[in-house]
N, C-alpha and C positions, 0 to 999 in steps of 0.2 A: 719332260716334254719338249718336244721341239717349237722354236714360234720363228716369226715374223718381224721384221722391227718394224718403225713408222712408215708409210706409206709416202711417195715423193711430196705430194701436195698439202699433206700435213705440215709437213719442216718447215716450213714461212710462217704459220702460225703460233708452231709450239717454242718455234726462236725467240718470237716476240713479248711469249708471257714474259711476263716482269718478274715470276717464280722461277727458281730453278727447276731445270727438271734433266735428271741425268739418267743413263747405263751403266753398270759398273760389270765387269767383267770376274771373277775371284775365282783364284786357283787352289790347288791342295791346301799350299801352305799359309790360307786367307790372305793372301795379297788382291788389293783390290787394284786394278786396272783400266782408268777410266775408258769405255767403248762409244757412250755417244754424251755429248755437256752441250745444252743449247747456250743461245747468244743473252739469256739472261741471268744464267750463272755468274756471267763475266763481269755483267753491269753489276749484278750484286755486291761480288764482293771486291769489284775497282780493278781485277787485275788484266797486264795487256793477255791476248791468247796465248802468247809464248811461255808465259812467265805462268798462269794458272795448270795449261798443260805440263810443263814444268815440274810443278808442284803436285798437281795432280796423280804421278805417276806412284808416290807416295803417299795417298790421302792421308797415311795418319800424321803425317808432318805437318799439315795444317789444322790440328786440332791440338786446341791448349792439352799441357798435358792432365792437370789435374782432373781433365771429363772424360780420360782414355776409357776406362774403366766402364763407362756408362755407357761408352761407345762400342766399345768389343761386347759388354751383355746384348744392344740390342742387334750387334752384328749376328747371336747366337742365336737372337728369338727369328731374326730371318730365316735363318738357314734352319731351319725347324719348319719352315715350311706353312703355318699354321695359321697365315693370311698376314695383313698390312700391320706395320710394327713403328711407334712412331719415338725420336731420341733428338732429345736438346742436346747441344753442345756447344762452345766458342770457338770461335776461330778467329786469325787475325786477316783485317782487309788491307789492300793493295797500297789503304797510305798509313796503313799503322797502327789503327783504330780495334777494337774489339769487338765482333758482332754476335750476337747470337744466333746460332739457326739451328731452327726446327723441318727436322727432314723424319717425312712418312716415305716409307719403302716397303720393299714385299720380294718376295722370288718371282723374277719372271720367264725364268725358263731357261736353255739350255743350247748353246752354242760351238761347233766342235769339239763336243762333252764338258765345257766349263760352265758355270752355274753364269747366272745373269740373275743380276739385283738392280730393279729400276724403282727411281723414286722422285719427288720432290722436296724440294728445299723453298723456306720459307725465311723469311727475315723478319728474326721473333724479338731482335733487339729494343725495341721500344717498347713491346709487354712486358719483357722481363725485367728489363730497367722499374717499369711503373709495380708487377710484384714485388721486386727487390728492397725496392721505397716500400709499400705498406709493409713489407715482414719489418723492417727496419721499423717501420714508427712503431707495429703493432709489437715488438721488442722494446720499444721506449716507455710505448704505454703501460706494457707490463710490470715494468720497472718502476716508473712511476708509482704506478697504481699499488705494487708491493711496497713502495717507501713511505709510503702514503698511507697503507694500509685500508686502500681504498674496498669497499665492497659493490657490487651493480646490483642494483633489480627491476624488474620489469614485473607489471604487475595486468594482467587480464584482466579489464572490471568488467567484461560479461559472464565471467567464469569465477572471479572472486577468487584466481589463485594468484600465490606471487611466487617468483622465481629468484632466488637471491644467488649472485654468484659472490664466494668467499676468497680475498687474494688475502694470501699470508698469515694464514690459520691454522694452529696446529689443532683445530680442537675441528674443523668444520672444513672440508675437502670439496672442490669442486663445487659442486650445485646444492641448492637445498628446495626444495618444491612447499609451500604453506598453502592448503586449502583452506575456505570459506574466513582469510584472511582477515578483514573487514566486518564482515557477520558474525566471525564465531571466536575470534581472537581477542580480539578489543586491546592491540598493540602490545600485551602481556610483557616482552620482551624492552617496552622502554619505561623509565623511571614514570613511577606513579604522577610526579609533578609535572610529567610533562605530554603525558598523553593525552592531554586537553586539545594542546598545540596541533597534534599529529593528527589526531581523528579531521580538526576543522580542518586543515591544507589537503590529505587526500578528498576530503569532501566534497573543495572547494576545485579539486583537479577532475575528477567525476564526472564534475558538471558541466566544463568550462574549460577553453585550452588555456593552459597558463603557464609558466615555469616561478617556481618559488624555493623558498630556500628554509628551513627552519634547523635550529640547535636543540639537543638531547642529548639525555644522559642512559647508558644502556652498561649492564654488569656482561650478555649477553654474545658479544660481537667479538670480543677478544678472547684470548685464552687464559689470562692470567685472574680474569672472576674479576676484576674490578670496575669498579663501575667508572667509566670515558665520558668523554661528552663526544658529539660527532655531528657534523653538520651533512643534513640530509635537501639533497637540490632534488626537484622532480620535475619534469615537463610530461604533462598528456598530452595526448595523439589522438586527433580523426580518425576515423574508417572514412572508406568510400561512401557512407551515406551520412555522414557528417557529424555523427555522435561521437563523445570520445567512448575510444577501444580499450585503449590501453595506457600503463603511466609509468614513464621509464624514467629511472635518477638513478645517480651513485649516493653512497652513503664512504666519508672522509674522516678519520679520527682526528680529531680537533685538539684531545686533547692537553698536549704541551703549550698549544697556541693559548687555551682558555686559560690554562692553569697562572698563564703567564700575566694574559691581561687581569685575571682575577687578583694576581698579583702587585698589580700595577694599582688598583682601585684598594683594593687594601691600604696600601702606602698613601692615597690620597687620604682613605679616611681614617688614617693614624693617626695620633698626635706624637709628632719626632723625637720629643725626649723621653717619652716614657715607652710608646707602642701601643698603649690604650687607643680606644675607638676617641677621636675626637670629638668637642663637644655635639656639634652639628650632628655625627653619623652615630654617635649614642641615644641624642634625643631622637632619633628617626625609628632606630631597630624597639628603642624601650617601648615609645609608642604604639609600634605593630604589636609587641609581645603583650601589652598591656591589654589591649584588643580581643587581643585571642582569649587571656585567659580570663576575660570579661567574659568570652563566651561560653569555655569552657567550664568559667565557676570554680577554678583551681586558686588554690592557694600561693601567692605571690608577695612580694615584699622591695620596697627602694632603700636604698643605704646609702648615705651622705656623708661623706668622710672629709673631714676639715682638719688638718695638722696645726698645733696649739705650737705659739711662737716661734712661725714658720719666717716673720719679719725679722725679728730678731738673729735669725743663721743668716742672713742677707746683710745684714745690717753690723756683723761681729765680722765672721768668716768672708764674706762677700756673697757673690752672685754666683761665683761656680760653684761653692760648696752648697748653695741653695740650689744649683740644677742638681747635683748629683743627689742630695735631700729628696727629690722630685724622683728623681730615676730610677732610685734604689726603692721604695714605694710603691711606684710603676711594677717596676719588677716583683715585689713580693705583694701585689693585690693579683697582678698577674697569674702567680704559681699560687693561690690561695684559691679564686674560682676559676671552675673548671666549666664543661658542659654546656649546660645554656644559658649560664649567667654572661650578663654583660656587663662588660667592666670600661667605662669613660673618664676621661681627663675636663673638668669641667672648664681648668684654668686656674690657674695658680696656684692652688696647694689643696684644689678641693678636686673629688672624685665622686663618683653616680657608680654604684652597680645597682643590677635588678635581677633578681634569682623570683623562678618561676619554677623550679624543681625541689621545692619543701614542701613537709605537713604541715606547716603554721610558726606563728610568731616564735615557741622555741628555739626552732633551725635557726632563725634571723637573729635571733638575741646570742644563740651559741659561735655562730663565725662572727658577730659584732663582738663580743668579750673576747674573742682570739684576735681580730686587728688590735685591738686595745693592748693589749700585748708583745706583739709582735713587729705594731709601728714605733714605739717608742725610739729613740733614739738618743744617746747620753753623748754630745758634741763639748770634746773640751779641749781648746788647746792656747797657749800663752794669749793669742786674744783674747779669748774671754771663755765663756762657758754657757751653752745653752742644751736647754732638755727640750727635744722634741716630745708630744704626745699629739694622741688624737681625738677627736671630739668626734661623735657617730652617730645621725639620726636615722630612725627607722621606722618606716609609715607600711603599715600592713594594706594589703588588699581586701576590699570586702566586698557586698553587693551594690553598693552605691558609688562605689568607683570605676570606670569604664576610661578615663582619657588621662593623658600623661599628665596636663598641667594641674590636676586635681593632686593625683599621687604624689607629684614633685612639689606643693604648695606642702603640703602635710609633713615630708621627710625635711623639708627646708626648715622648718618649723622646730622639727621636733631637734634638727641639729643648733636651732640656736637657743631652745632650754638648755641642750647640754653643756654648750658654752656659759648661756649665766650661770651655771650650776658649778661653774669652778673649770671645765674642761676636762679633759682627761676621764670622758665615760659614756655615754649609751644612752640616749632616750628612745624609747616605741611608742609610737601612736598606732592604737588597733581597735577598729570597733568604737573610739572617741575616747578611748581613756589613752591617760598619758603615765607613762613610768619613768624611770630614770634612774640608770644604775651607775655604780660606781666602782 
């Protein structure tokens, strides 16, 4: 079609946008040939008129090259005819700089038989820069959040669904959708002990804007089936009518972190030369366990181990043969219970376990005749000569026992029969009566 170009009284006007707005002229062999470039193209991109028409006569020498490509497709969706067609690209400006522009064009028609393409230019450098930035952080966060092994979720509490998005899962892709999450789940996916935790803080988030933070342990989140710990942050959210809507946190595998400080709290409640629980965090845990199986009604038992002329290896050899006396002890009460016994260092040559995993006083008399055994120790050397053995009281649990200072009054007891009794052997106290073997 044939056309018209601007009307004289427009030109003052369209010179003045602060947009570019050009005619480009293209011949057979798509050379484009600027035909009309207002007075804002120029302030745009800083150059004198000599120097832009100049350059102009080549437009594709003013685009980076690596956006060539980007530039000739949408030079092809113009000439296609098939309305306005819009293409990012950079270019560099008059003092050196990089700008972005976004130029919308279209076919405008037809001029001593060559096509005419008009359009505008925009100066899209400061959006692209501020996209550029979020891809970038939203690439960091990614990263992050993969190193992290971070997981999101957002949870609908008018709807009761929760939406969890999984990063770095081979087991769980993309999204996972949980209906009647809250109502019909009851947190199935986190450790028994700790669903207590979890139910009160969504509850608590429900109700109330808040952000909080809580630790759990889940088999569920990873791929490898083992059970994490992972610390779960949430913040709820308003609606417009002031309720909360909705409850968005990430969920963070914690745990090398826990494993570590767990680690660190173990070491405190060690005792350094053996490994055993120290006296302090022995009497604590016996106490709980005592508790339990107060409630339980389970059969349980205290074991009091005293090493028989443990002064005498101090007093022959010295003090380091008497740590290693000590450590070697440590180590084989150590590998002897396993499970849920608990095994403490009382302080100086005496030891506490408490085994909560027997049938009765048998089990307890049968590992006490095995220490009896096994601690022995025959020390001989041109100092002198001494024979270690062990002295072992053992006070059974029964229904009248519920607190530790009872149970430990009775094993204490029953370990200093066994010393009047010569040393080197075993007393139970069970039920009130008293035995003592040899």
């Amino acid at each position: 079609m044939e056309t018209t170009l601007l009307p004289d009284q427009l030109a003052p006007i369209v010179d003045n946008i602060i947009s570019g707005i050009f005619v480009f002229v293209i011949d057979d062999s798509r050379a484009l040939i600027p035909f009309y470039i207002n007075e804002g193209m120029y302030r745009m991109l800083g150059y004198k008129y000599s120097e832009l028409d100049r350059m102009l006569k080549d437009v594709r020498r003013v685009i980076i090259p690596d956006d060539m490509a980007r530039f000739e497709q949408a030079l092809d969706d113009v000439l296609k005819d098939d309305g306005a067609v819009e293409v990012e690209f950079r270019t560099v400006t008059g003092d050196g700089n990089v700008r972005w522009l976004q130029v919308r064009a279209n076919l405008y028609g037809k001029m001593d038989g060559y096509k005419l393409i008009a359009g505008v230019v925009f100066d899209a450098t400061d959006r692209k820069e501020i996209e550029l930035e979020l891809a970038l952080q939203a690439e960091r966060n990614s990263i992050l959040l993969e190193s992290a092994k971070e997981h999101l979720l957002d949870y609908n509490v008018r709807t009761d669904v929760l939406n969890i998005k999984f990063e770095n899962s081979d087991v769980f892709h993309g999204e996972m959708v949980i209906k009647d999450f809250v109502s019909g789940h009851d947190f199935e996916a986190v450790h028994e002990e700790d669903r207590g935790f979890m139910r009160e803080m969504f509850s608590a988030a429900m109700k109330s804007k808040l952000t909080d933070s809580v630790e759990f342990r889940s088999e569920y989140l990873d791929d490898d089936k083992k059970c994490h710990w992972y610390r779960l942050t949430l913040t709820s959210v308003r609606g417009v009518d002031g309720y909360i809507t909705r409850i968005v946190g990430r969920v963070v595998n914690i745990d090398d972190k826990k494993k570590k400080e767990q680690e660190l709290e173990m070491r405190a409640d060690k005792d350094s030369l053996t490994g055993l629980y120290n006296k302090g965090t022995a009497t604590t845990l016996i106490s709980q366990a005592i508790k339990k199986c107060a409630e339980n009604r389970s059969a349980a038992a205290m074991i009091m181990v005293d090493l028989d002329h443990f002064k005498s290896v101090n007093d022959t050899f010295g003090h380091s043969a008497g740590d290693m006396v000590i450590e070697e002890t440590g180590r084989t009460l150590n590998d002897t219970f396993k499970g849920h016994d608990i095994v403490g260092r009382m302080g100086g040559d005496e030891f506490m376990i408490f085994m909560d995993d027997i049938k009765g006083p048998d089990d307890a008399l049968l590992i006490a005749k095995k220490l009896n055994l096994i601690l022995c120790r025959n020390m001989q050397e041109e100092a002198g000569h001494v024979f270690v053995t062990a002295s072992i009281g053992i006070a059974m649990m029964d229904e009248t026992i519920s607190d530790f200072k009872t149970l430990y009054n009775l094993a204490d007891k029953a370990l200093y029969i066994t010393k009047e009794s010569g040393r080197n052997g075993r007393t139970i106290i069970c039920g009130g009566e008293i035995t003592t073997y040899r």
